[in-house]
Structure formats: C-alpha cells, structure tokens
SEBA-89775 format. One record per residue: x, y, z of N, C-alpha, C in turn. Coordinates in steps of 0.05 Angstrom, whole numbers, plus 5000, padded with zeros to 4 digits. Each point is the difference from the previous one (the first is absolute). Last residue first. Layout:
// residues N
XYZXYZXYZ;...
This chain:
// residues 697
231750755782502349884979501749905038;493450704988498949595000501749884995;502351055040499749794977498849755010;498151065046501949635009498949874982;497651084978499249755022502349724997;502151104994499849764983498949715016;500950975033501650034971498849734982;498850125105498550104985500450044969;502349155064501350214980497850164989;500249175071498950265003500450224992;504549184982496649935007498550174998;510550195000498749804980495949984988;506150395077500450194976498449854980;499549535076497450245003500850194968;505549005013499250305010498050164992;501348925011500750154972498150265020;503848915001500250215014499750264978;496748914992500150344987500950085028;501248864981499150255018500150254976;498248874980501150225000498650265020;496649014997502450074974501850185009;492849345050502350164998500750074984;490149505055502250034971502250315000;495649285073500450225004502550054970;491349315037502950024999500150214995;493449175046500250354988502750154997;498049055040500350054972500350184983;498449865093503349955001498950024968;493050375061499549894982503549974995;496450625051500449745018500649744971;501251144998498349775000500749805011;504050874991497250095018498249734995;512050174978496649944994497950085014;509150544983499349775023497249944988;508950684963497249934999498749665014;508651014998498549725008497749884992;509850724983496149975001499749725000;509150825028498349724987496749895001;510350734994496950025003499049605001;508850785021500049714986496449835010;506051154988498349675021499849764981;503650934973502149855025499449825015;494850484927501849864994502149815012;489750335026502350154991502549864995;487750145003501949844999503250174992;488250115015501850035001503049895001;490549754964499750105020503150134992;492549204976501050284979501450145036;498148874965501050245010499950284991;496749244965500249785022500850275016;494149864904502750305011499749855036;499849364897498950155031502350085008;497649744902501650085016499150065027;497849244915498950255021502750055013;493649254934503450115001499750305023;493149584965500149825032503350064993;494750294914499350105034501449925026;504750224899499349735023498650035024;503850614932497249964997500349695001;507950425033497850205002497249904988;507549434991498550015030498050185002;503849764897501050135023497949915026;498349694913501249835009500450225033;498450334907497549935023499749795018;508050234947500050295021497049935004;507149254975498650134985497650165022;509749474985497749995021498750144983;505249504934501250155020496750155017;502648924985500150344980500350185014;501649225048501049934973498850224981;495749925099503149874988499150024982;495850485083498649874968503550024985;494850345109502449854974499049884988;495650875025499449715009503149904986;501350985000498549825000499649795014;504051085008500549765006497549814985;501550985002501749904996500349635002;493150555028499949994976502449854989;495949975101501750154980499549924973;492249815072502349874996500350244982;493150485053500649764981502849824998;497450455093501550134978498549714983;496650435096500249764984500950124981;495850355085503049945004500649684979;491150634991500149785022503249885003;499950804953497750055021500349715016;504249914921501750065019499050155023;494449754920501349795023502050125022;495050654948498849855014501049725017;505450384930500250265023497449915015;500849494924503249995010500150155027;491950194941500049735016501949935018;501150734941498350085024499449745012;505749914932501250075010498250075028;495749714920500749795015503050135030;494450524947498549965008501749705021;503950594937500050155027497849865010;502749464926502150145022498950175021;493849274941500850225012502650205006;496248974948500850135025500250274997;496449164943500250284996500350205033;504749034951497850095016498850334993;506149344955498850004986497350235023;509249825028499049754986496750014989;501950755061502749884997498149784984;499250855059499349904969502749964992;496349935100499950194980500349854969;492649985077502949824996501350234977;493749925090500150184975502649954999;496249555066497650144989500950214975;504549245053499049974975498750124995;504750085079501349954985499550034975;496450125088498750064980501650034988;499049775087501849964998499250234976;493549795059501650095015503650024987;492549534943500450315002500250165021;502949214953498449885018500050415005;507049464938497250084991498150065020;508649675020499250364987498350144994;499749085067500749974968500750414997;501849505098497950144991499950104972;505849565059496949805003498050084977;507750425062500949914966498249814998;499950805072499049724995500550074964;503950445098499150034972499949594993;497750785088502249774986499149994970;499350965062499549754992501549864990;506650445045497250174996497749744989;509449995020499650154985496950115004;507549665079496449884980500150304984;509949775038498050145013497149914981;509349515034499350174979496150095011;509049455046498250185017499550184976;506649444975498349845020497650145020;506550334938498749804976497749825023;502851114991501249725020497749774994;498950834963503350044993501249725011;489850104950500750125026503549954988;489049594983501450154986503250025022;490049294965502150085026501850174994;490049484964502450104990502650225026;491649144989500950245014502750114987;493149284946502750015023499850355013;494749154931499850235015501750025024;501149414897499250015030498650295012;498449304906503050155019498650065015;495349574929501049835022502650075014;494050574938499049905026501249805014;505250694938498749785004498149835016;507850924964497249865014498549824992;509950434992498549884976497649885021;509550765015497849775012497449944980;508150865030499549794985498349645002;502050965070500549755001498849924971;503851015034498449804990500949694990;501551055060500149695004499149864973;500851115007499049805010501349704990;504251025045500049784987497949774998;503751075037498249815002499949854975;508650355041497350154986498249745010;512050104991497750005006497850134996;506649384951499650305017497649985014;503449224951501950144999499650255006;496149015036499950284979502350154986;500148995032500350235014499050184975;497048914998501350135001501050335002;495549225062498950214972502750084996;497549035060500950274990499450154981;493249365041501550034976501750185007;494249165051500950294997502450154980;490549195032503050004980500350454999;493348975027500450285019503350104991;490949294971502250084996500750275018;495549084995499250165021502450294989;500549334936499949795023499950275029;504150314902497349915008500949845031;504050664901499750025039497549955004;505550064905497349985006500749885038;504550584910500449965023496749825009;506950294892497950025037500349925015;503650244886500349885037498150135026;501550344901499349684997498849925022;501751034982502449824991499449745012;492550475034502450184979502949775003;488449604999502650155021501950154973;492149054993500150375006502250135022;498449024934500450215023499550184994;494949474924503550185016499550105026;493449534928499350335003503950185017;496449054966501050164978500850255007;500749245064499150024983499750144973;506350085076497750035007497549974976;511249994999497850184988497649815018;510550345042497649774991497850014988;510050345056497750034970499749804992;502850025099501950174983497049894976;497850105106500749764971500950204989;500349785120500450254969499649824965;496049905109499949844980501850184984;499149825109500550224978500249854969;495349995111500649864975501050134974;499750295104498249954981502049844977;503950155093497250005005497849964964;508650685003500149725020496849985005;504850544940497549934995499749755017;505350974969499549895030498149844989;506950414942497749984999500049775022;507350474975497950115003497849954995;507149415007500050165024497850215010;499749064955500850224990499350125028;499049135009502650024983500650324984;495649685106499650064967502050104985;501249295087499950344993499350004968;500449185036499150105014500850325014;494449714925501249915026503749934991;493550394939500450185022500649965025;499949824884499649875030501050155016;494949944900501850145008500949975040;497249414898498850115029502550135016;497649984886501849985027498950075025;497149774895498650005024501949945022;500150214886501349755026498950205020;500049944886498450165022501149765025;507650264928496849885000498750095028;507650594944498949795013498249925002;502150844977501949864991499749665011;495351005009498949794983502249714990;500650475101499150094977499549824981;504749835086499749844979499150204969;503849905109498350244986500649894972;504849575069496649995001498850084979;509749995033499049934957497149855007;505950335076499849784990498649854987;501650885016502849925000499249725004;492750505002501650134977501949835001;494949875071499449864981500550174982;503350265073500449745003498649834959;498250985027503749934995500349645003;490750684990500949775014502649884988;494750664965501550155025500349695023;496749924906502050184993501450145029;491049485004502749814998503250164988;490750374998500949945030502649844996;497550684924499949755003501049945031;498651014982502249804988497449725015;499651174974498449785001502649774997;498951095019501749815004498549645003;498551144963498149805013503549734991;503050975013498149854971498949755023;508750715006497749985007497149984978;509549755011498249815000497150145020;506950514933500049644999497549875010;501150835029499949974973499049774987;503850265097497050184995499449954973;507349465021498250005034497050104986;507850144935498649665008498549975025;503650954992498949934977499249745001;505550215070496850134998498349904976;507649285010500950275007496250195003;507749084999496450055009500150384996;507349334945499750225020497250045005;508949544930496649975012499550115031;507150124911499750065025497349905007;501649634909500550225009499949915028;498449374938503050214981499350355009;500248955048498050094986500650204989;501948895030501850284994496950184991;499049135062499250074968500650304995;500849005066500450265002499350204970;497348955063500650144973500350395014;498748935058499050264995502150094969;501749195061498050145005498950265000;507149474960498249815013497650125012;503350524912501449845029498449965013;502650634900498249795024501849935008;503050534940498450195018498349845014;510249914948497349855007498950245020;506850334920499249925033497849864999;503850364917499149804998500849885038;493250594977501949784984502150185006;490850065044502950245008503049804982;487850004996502749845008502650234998;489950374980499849595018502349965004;498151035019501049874970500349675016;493650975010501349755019501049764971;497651115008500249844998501849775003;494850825038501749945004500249804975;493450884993501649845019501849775000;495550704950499249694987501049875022;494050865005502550005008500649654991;493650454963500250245017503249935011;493249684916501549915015501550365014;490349644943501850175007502049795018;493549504965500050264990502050155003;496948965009501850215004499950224981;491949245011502950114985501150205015;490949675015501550015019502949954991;490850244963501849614987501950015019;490150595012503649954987500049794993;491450335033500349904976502950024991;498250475080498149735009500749904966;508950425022497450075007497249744997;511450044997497549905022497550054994;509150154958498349984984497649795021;509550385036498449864987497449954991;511350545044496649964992498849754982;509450125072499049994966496850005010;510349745050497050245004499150014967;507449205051499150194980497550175010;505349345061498750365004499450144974;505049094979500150215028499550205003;498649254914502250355011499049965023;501149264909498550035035501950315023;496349514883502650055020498650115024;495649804906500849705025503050195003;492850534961502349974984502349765018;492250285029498549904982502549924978;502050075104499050194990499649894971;501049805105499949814980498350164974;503650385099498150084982500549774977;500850235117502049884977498149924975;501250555093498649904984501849934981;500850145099500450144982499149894976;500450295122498749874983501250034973;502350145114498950084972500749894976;500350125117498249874979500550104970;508250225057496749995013499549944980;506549435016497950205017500850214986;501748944969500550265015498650105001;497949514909501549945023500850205015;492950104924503149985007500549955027;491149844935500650045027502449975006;495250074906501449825013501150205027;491749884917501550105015501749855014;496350094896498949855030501350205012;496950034889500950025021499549905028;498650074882499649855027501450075020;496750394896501849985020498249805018;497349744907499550265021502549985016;498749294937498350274989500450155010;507649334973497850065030498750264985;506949134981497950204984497850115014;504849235023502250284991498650254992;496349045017500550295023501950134998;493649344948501950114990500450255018;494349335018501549804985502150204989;493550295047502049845025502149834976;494251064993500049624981501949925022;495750965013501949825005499249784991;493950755013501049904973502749894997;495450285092498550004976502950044971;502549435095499350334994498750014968;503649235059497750094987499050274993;508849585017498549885007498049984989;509950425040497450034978498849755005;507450515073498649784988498250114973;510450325034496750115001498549834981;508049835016501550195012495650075010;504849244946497349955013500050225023;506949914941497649994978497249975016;509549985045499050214989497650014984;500049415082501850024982499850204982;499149985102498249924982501850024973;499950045119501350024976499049824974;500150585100498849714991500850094971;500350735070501249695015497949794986;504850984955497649865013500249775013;506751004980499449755008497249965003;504450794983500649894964498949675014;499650715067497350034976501049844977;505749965073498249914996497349954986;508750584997500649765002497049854999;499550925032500649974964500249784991;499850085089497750124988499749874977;507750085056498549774990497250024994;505450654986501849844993498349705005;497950745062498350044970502349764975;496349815102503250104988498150054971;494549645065499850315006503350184987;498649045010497450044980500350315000;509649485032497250085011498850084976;508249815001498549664991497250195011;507350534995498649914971498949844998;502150895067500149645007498449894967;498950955027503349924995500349664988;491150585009501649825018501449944976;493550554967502750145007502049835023;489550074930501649805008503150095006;494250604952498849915036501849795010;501950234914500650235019499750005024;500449414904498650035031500950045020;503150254904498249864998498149925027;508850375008498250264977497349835000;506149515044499750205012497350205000;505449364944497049865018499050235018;507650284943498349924990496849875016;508550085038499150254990497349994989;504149165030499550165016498950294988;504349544938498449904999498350075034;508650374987498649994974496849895004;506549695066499650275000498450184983;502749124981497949945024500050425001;506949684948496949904995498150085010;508150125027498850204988498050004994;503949395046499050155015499450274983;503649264960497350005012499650095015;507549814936499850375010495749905009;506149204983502350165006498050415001;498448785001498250315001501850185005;503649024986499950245010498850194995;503549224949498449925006498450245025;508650164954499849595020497350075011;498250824963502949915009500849755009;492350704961500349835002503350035004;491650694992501750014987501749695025;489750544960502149865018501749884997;495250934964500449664991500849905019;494750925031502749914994501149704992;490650614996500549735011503450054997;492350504960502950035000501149865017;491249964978500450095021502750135001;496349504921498050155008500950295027;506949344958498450184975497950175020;504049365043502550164990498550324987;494649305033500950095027501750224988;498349304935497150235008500750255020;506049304983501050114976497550204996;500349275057501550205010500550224984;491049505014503049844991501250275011;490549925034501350184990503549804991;490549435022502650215009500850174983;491949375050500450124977502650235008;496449015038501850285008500150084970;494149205062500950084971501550365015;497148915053500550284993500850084976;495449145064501550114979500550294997;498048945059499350254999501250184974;494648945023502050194989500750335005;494949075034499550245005502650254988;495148954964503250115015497750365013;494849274958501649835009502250175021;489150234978502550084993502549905014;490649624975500950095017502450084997;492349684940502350124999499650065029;491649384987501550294995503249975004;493849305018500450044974500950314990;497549755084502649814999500249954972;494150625065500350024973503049804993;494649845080498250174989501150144960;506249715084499049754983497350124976;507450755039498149875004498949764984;510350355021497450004979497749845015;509150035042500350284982497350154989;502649055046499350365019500150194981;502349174953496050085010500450145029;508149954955498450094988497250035009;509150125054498749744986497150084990;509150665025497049925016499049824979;508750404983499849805018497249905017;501850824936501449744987499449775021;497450885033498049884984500849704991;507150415042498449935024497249864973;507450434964500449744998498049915030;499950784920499149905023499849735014;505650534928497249844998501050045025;506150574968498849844979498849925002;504550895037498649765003499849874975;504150874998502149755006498249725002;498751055000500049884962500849625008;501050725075496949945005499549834966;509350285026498849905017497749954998;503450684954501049674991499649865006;497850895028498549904985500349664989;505550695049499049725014498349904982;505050834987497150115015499449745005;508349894953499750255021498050015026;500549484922501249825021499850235012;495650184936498049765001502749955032;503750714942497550025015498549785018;507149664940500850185024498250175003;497949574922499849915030500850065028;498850624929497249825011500249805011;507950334960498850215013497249825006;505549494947501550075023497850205015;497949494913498750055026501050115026;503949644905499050295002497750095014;504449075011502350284993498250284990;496549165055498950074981502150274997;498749405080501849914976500750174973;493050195072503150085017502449904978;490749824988500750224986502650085021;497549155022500149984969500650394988;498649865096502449854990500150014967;492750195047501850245003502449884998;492249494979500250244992502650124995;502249025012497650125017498850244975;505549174962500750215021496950155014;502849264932498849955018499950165025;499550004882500850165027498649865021;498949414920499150254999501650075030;501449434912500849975029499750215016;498749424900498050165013501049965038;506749694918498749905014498050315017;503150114895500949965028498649865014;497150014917503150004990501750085031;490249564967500750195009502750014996;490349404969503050035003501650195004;490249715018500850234980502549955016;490249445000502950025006501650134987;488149785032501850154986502849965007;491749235018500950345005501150104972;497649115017498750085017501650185022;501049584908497249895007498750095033;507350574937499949665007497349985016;505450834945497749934997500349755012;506350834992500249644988497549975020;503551044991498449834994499149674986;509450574995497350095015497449844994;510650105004499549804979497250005021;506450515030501450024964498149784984;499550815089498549764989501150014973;505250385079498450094981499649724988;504250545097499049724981498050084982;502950685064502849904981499349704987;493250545065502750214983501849924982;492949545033501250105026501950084985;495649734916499049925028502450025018;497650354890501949975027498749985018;497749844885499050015030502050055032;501050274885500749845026498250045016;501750224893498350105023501049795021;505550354909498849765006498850075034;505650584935496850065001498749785012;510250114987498849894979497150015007;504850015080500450124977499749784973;493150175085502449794998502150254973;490550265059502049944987501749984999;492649745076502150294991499849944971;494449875100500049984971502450154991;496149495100500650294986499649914971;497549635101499949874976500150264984;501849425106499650204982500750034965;495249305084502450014969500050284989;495749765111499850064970502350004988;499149325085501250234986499850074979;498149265061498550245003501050234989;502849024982502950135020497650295011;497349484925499449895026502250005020;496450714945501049774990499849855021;492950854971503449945009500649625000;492350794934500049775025503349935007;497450674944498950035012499649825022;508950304952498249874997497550085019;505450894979500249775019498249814988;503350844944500349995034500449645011;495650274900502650165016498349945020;496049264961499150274993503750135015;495749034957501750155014500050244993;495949304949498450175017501850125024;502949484924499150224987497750145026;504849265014502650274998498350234990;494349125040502250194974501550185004;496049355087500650124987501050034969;492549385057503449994994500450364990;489449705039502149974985503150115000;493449755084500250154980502349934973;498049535084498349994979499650204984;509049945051496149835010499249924975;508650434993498450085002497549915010;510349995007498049855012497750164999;510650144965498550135015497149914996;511650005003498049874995497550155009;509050255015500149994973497149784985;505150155093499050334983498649954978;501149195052498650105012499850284983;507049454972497749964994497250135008;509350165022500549944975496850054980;502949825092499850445000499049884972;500849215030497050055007500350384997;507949464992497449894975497850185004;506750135064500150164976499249894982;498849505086499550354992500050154978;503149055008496550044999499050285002;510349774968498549865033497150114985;507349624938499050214996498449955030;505649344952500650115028497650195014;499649754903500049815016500250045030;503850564932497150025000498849785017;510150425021498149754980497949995010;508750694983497749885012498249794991;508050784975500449775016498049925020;502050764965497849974973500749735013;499250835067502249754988498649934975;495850525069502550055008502349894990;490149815012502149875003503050155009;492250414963499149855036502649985010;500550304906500350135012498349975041;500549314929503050134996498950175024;492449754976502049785023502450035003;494750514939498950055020501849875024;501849904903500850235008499050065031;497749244956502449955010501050285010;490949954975500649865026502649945006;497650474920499150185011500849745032;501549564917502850275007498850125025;494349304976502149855006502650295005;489450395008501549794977501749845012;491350405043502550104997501549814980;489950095018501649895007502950034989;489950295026502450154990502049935012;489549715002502249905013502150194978;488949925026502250154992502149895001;491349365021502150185007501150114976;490949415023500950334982501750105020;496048905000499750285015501650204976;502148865023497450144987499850315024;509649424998497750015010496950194986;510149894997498549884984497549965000;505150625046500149994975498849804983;501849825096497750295002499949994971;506649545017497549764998498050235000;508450374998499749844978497949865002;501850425077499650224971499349754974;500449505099501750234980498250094984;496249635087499849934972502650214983;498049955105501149824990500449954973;497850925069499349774976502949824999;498350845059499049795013499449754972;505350754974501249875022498449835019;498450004890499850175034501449975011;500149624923498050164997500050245018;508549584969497849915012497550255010;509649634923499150135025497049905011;506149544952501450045016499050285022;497149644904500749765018501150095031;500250754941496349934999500349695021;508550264960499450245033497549885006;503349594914501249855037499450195012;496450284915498749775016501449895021;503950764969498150055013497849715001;508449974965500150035014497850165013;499749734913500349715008500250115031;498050484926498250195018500049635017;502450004912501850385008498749985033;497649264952502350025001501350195009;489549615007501850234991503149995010;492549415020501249934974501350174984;497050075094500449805002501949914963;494350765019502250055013501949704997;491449994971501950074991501850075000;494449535064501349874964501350184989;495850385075502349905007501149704978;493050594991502550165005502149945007;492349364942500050215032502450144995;496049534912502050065014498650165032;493949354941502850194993500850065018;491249645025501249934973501050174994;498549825101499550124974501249814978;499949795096498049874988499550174978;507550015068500149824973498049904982;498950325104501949974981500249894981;493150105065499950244979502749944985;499149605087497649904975499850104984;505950215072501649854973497449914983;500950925055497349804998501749854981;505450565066499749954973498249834999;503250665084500149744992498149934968;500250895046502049905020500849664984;493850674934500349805026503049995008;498750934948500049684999499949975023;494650914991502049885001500449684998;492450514982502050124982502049805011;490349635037502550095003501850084976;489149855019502649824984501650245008;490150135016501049805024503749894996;493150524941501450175022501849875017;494449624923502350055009501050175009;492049785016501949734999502250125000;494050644990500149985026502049735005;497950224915501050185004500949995040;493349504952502749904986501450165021;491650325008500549775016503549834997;495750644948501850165034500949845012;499849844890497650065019501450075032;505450184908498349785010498450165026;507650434950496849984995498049905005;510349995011497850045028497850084983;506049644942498349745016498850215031;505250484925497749894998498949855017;508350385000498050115027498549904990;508049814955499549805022497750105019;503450524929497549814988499649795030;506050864994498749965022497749744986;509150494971498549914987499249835025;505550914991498949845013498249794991;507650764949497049905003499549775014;508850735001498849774987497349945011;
C-alpha cells in the first residue's frame, strides 16, 4: 500500500521553523495540558468513544488507565486533549474476549478492573504523534507502524483476503481493522476485532514458543546464544536523572529517554533444515524432544562441511563451528521489517510513494560473535529483502543503476511467520527460505565491493531506539549523551557535543547525506568511531562522507586496533574548505547533467586528480533531501561541490581486527563542528581495478 506523506509539506518552511521544531517530543506528556481540553468543534477520541455503544468498555479502560507510570492524567483526558493520536480501539466482543482469557473466567467486573491491565489495554493500542499528522490505513506499509505506541512498541501491519474478496488490514497477527479510518478533531480511530497484545517474551523465548522453530531454537539453547537475545533496557541509564544525561547548551534537543537494547534472528523454520539439509523433523512426546541428539548430530555434520576451521567440541565457544553457524543468523539491535534498509533520498524515490523504488538499496549488518563477519541485505525494486543477493547493475558513468544481471538472488527474508507472532519486547525474528551461511563466495563476491553505510547503521543503541528516522518523520535534533558513559558503545564521544538530526529540508536546497541522517560533533570536538570489519584481507581505503563549510572544523585524523593509543594519519584535514577551492577541485569539470555540457573522460580525469589530493565527489546514488516528488538525479551529491568523500585511510587491514578512527579538533574555537554522515570501506579490488574504474554511483 501507498504511504501518504502530505504531513511533510510544512518542513518546507524556513530552517529557522525547522530548528523550533526540533525542540517537540514524538512521545505523550507524562501529564495532560487540561488547557487544550474541549476546545474543538466536534468530536475528540474520546467523545466518540464516549458515544459509541459497541466500544462502552474501552471508554471504562481509557478512565482507568494512565498515561504513565510517572503520570497522573488517564488516557481518557490525554484523548481529549488537542494533538494527532492513532488509537485502534478494540470493540465491546474483542475486550470481553481479552479479559475472559486474563481472567480465566467470563465472571468479571469491568469496574474492579486494577490499573495494569487498563494500561496493557491502552498503552499497545495508542499512538502519540506530536506534531505530526494521525495515521490512514491508507499509509500503512507491510511490516511495522513507523512510529510505536506508547507501550514503545511497533504495530505490526500485514494484508490479506477475507472470503468473498473483501481486503483486511491485520495488526500483531490476529487484529483486523473492521471500521478504519474515523476522523475526530484530533486524530485517527480504527475499530479492531481483537485487543492489540503484543508478545511480552524476550527473543529466545518467543522463538522457543514458535512450533515450527524447534531446530533453531534448540541451537540458540545449545551454543548459549539464548542467553545474549535476553536484555531489555538498561536499567543503570533508566535511573540517572535527566540534566546528567544532557547538556543545558541544547535543552531543546531530544535526549533519548530509555537505553533500549534489541536483537533480530533470521531463521531457518524447520521445514528449511528438513528440505535444504535433511535435518531429521523433530519429533515430540508430553512435550519431549524425543530424537535431539540426532538432530544435533545431523546438523554438526553439516556445520562441519561449512566451517572446517572451527573444530572446539564445546558449542558455546566462537571456535564451535555449530556456533559459528548460529550466530551469523544474529544482530544486537532490532529494526522492523520495512525499515530492514533505510530510503530516503536516493535519486528517483518519492517519500510520498515508498513502495515504489527506482533502484536496488542495500546496507550492511555486522553478525554477532566471532570472527568478524558481515552480510548484506538488498531492498530490491520488486519491495522484497534477500541476504547476500549478488547481482549486476547498470553503474556506468550515464546508467540508471537498474539491475542487470542476477548471479546469485540469495536469501529471502519473509516479514511474518503467520500465523506465529514474530515480535517481542525486544527484538523481531524473520523466517528465511534457505540455509544462511558466510561462505567464500559472500566473503570474496558478495562483499567484495566498496562497503558504504550511514554512521548511525553501526550504532545498535540508536537502531533499537527508533533514532534512525529516514524519510518517515519530522526533523528532530537528538542530543546524544555521553555522561556518564556514552550512550553508544561504538561511538567514543566523551568530552564533545553530539548533535544527531533525522530529515530536514534546509531551505530549498536539503541536507546533504545518504539516507537523511547525520551527525554534527561540536564544543572542542574529540569523537572516535568504530569501523565496521572488512571482510579480507588487503589494502583497503577509508572514506569519510562530509559536506564542507567554512563554519566546520579542522581535526587530526587518528587510525589503529586500540581505541586509546591510535596512531596520526598524516596531515589534518580541514572541512573549512568549499570543493570549489582548488586544493580540492570538485567543480572543475562537471559532468553532464541538467542541461550542462560535461565530459565523461574529461570529468572522470578530474575524479582521478581529486583522489591525488585524498578527495572523492559525493555518490551519485544519493541526493539533497527533497520531500514529496520523486528526487530528481541533478539533485545527486555528486554535482554538489561541498558534498565530498574523504580518503581518511588507505593502507592495510584484516578481518579479525576491530579498527577505529578518530578525529580531534586543531581549534580553540568550541563552535567549530565536526559534520557526520557516513563511512566507505572499499578495497584496492574496487579503486584499483585495472578492468574497470570505481562507479559514481
């Protein structure tokens, strides 16, 4: 279904607007503005609930629950209240069927009802947009809402047919919208036919439930893996009082309330294991694994064949090939399926209609365990998402960067495992319809290719707590806090100021970056990045993504294996300095594009002068953001002078290290800041291809 994004008109406005509202909170107040009550004409959500007969026992839950556990205002006064909530409110059958089955009885009185189970009732099933507009049904995409409820939990969101041809919406697998889109003065309300009660189990508990998960989880308990799927927040962060958290300097910024943790597990069901591996079915007794040591024997063989080097006996060890295999299906943060791989701005993407993708998209994702390795995940033009697909593309300097050839389609990842729930409190699992396996071919094939990801795609904290925004949201300004430990692991930024904004147009012209999101590091900044791991070894260069401006900084750039003793790259580099300035020479030969008369081998010989002074144009693939048509290709970074790739590293590198780069100011000046988007890791096969020079794309 089609996303209807009209609510992005108002970031058209000026920066200054734009900087206001950075300052407003997605999530509801702890406590209800009563000055805002009752000052529409027509109905609030909670009039009509109020004058709906079918829907008499969800106005006594709304009376009875509460905003918060630090709030005093019920649901019901939040509802009346001016603002854009969602609310999918269960009927009078869908809440008796729910309390029957609490209860344990159809013998209960709504009255009695304690304040907990108002608040499971209401907390899933509501959802507090700020200032963004309410949801349509008609902008629900497969997989997941884009914004969560005020329980933090995405609504997962499928499609079926009914019999008799009639279309359904299904939310968390088993509630379907019977009466969609009611329009009140301040939101949207879609009557449902179950109470919305999403899994409160862990990971490795929820696919431990899952009848045609027996084999993947008994792996997951074997090799201990179960054990590391289990966290949920960080209750040390939970308990530090806010102004230690945030500098006064931005008290109009997002500071991130929870430290959530998360995980995703792509699995093989059992009926893969059967088919692909010959797996022996597992076979049941009062509840009894009755032939798992065959299992296991079987599936030993197999890991065997696959990593040979790996021969400790022992299955919780990294050096067991069993847990080898186990881990590569694990990440530690968790994203909903539709947001598997961000869009944004890529040339000819509409935000108003993201089903409809011009080009492949791909990221990467850093598997859990040892040893380092890596796997891609491809958002392909036909909206499905494979693992390690291999495929050609229509790169050259005048492509369209279409898929050409396909070499290997690799894995595909299916959004729900009906009618099993595949969410939970902290984290999602997502069946896939083969064996997944690091094998030579995805090491030397796959990913050997220039590896470009968004900085924020290797920060697990802010994946799993719905930082990463892409074009789906408004523009908000999160300070990111580093007392009194920084809130991401890999990224060391004790000592500077961390600004991240999710998408914001900048007047007419648009941020600059790949997929929306940045980074801006100021107040003396001194900030160290994990990288993420190669996948062989060779010589590999570095590149830092970055939009020059004279009012950025000059920093030393820092390389090495030990985050506290990194070594000086060599000169510092100054982001001070426009493209245009001809120690840079961005603009001396453009190509032909929008009416210009560019060159190719002339502007490609330019391409090969900058990287003389350790400078890439911006990618092709990417634009300024520009909402509501679709981007349009003289829009790309590449003919954005002060769009730029710097080469921060060329040297040697090997998969079993864990690299990191540093950059420290060289100014005295606390205003000079240090702009972020994105890293390139990308091999000598790549850069240094006598066969074929390194795409713009």
């Amino acid at each position: 279904m089609k996303m209807n994004l009209s609510q992005f008109k108002w970031m058209r406005m000026l920066p200054a607007c734009l900087l206001l509202m950075a300052g407003f909170q997605m999530s509801c107040k702890d406590s209800v503005d009563t000055g805002d009550i009752y000052t529409f004409t027509g109905q609030t959500i909670t009039d009509f609930v109020e004058a709906d007969s079918s829907l008499s026992l969800f106005s006594k839950i709304l009376e009875k629950s509460k905003v918060s556990k630090n709030s005093k205002s019920s649901a019901k006064a939040l509802l009346s209240a001016r603002g854009n909530y969602t609310v999918f409110a269960p009927d009078d059958d869908a809440v008796k069927t729910f309390l029957d089955s609490i209860y344990g009885s159809t013998e209960w009185d709504i009255d009695t009802m304690s304040e907990d189970v108002a608040n499971k009732i209401t907390h899933n099933c509501i959802i507090d947009h700020g200032t963004m507009k309410a949801l349509l049904t008609s902008s629900l995409v497969k997989g997941s809402t884009s914004e969560t409820t005020l329980n933090d939990r995405h609504i997962q969101v499928d499609f079926d047919t009914l019999e008799g041809g009639k279309f359904t919406i299904i939310l968390n697998v088993k509630s379907h919208i019977t009466r969609p889109d009611i329009e009140l003065t301040n939101g949207y309300l879609d009557v449902v036919d179950r109470v919305l009660d999403p899994s409160t189990a862990t990971l490795d508990a929820l696919i431990n439930e899952v009848p045609n998960l027996r084999i993947f989880s008994l792996l997951l308990q074997k090799t201990s893996w179960a054990d590391s799927l289990r966290p949920i927040r960080d209750e040390v962060y939970e308990n530090i009082p806010a102004q230690e958290k945030k500098n006064e300097k931005y008290f109009n910024y997002t500071c991130p309330p929870h430290r959530y943790y998360g995980f995703m597990a792509f699995v093989e069901t059992d009926s893969v294991f059967v088919a692909d591996w010959n797996i022996p079915e597992p076979q049941f007794s009062a509840g009894r694994l009755l032939n798992e040591g065959e299992i296991l024997e079987a599936i030993k063989t197999k890991c065997a064949e696959a990593y040979p080097n790996a021969t400790d006996p022992d299955m919780t060890s990294s050096k067991n090939a069993i847990n080898q295999f186990v881990s590569y299906h694990l990440v530690p943060f968790k994203e909903p399926y539709n947001l598997l791989v961000r869009h944004g701005s890529e040339i000819g993407f509409n935000t108003d209609l993201p089903d409809q993708l011009p080009m492949d998209i791909w990221t990467y994702f850093h598997a859990m365990g040892k040893p380092n390795r890596l796997f891609k995940i491809t958002h392909t033009v036909y909206n499905q998402y494979h693992i390690n697909r291999m495929s050609y593309h229509d790169n050259s300097f005048y492509g369209t960067m279409k898929e050409t050839s396909v070499v290997d389609p690799g894995l595909l990842i299916n959004a729900f495992n009906a009618p099993y729930e595949n969410s939970c409190i902290n984290g999602h699992y997502f069946p896939i319809d083969g064996i997944m396996l690091y094998t030579n071919f995805t090491r030397d094939a796959v990913l050997n290719e220039r590896i470009r990801y968004n900085i924020a795609q290797y920060l697990p904290e802010m994946m799993s707590n719905d930082m990463r925004t892409g074009y789906m949201k408004s523009a908000y300004h999160y300070y990111i806090p580093y007392k009194p430990y920084p809130y991401c692991e890999n990224l060391l930024n004790e000592g500077c100021d961390t600004d991240y904004r999710t998408p914001a147009i900048a007047g007419n012209t648009g941020w600059c970056g790949i997929e929306s999101d940045q980074f801006a590091f100021s107040n003396n900044f001194d900030v160290t990045f994990r990288l993420m791991p190669v996948p062989f070894a060779g010589t590999w260069e570095i590149r830092y993504l970055v939009s020059n401006i004279p009012e950025r900084g000059l920093a030393q750039g820092y390389f090495g294996t030990n985050p506290k003793n990194l070594v000086a790259t060599g000169l510092p580099f100054d982001f001070r300095i426009e493209g245009g300035n001809p120690r840079i020479g961005s603009n001396v030969v453009a190509d032909n594009v929008a009416g210009t008369d560019g060159d190719s081998l002339l502007a490609i010989e330019n391409d090969l002068q900058m990287r003389n002074h350790m400078y890439m144009k911006g990618c092709k693939t990417w634009c300024r953001n520009y909402f509501g048509v679709a981007h349009p290709e003289s829009k790309a970074l590449r003919y954005r002078a002060n769009s730029l790739r710097l080469i921060v590293y060329r040297g040697y590198m090997e998969p079993d290290k864990t690299y990191y780069f540093r950059f420290k100011t060289l100014l005295t000046e606390p205003s000079a800041y240090l702009f972020g988007d994105a890293f390139e890791l990308c091999p000598k096969t790549v850069y240094d291809n006598a066969l074929r020079n390194e795409d713009i794309w």
